[in-house]
C-alpha positions as CSV (number, residue, x, y, z in Angstrom):
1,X,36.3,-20.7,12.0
2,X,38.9,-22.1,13.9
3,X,41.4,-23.8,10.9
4,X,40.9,-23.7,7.5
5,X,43.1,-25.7,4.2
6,X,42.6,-24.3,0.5
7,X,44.5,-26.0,-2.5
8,X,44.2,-25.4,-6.2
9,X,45.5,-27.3,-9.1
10,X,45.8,-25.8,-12.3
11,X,47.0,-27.3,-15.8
12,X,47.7,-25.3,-19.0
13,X,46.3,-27.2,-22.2
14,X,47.5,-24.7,-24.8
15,X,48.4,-21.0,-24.5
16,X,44.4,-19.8,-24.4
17,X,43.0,-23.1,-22.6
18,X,43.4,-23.6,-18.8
19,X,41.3,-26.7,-16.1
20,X,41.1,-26.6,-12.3
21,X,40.1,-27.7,-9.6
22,X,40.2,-25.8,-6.3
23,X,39.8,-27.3,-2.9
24,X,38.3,-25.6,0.6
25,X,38.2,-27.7,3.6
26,X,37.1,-26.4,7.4
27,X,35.5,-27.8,10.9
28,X,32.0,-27.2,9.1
29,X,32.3,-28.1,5.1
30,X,34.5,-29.4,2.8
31,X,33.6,-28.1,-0.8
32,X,35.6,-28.0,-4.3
33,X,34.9,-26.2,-7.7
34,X,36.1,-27.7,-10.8
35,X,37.1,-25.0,-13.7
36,X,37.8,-24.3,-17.2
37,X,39.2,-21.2,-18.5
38,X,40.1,-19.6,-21.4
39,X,42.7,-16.6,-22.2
40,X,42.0,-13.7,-24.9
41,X,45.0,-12.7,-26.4
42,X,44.7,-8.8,-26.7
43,X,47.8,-6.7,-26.4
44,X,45.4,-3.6,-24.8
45,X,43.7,-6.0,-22.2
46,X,44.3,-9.9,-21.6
47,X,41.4,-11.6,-19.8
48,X,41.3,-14.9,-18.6
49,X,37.3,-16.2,-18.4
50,X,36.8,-19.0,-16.1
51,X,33.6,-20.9,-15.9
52,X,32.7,-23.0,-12.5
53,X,30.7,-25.5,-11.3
54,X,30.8,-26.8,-7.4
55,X,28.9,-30.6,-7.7
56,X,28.0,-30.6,-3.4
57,X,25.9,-27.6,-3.8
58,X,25.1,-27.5,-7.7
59,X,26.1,-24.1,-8.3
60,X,27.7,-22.4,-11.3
61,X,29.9,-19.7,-12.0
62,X,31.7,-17.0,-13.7
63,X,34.9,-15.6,-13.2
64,X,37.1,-12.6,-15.0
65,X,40.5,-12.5,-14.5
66,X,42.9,-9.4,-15.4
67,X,46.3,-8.3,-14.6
68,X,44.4,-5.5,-12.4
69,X,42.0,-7.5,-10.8
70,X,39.1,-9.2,-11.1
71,X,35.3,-10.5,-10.0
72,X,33.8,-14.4,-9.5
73,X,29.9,-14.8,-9.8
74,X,28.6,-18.1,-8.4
75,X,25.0,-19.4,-7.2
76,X,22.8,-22.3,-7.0
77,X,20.0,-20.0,-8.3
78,X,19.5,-16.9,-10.0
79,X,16.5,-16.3,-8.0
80,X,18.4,-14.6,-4.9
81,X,15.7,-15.2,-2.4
82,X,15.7,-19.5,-3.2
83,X,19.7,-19.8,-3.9
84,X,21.2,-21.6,-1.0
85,X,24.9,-20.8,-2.1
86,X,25.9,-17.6,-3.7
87,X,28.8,-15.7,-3.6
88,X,30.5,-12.6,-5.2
89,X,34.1,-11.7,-4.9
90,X,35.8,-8.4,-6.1
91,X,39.4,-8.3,-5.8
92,X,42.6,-5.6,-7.2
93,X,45.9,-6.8,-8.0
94,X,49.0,-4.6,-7.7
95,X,52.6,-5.3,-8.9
96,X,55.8,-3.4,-8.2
């Protein structure tokens, strides 16, 4: 693609409770996924779980969120072979 924008907005309601709204726009599409997360508190482990939705294409999502890393789940349709949108991101996070 030749230019691409992202741009995410975030608020903090409380220490646990998080919205969103995240913003992708290209030559081709212009698409944006609306969030809600929420933050365990464990000393061993914190997690932040984030569900999704993105209206345009109807599909919902998933989302865990560590200091390490993390995975997003979305689709239109758990049926892989009828979902139109789908997509699966694995990512690692390293501080130093």
């Amino acid at each position: 693609l030749p230019w691409r924008v992202e741009s995410s907005l975030q608020h903090q309601l409380d220490d646990r409770w998080q919205v969103g709204a995240h913003g992708q726009v290209n030559d081709i599409q212009d698409l944006y996924q609306l969030s809600v997360g929420y933050h365990t508190l464990s000393d061993t482990y914190p997690l932040t779980i984030t569900g999704l939705i993105e209206p345009q294409t109807q599909a919902l999502g998933v989302a865990l969120d560590s200091q390490y890393g993390g995975i997003k789940l979305l689709t239109d349709s758990l049926d892989s072979e009828k979902a139109k949108r789908s997509e699966i991101s694995l990512y690692g996070r390293y501080s130093w």
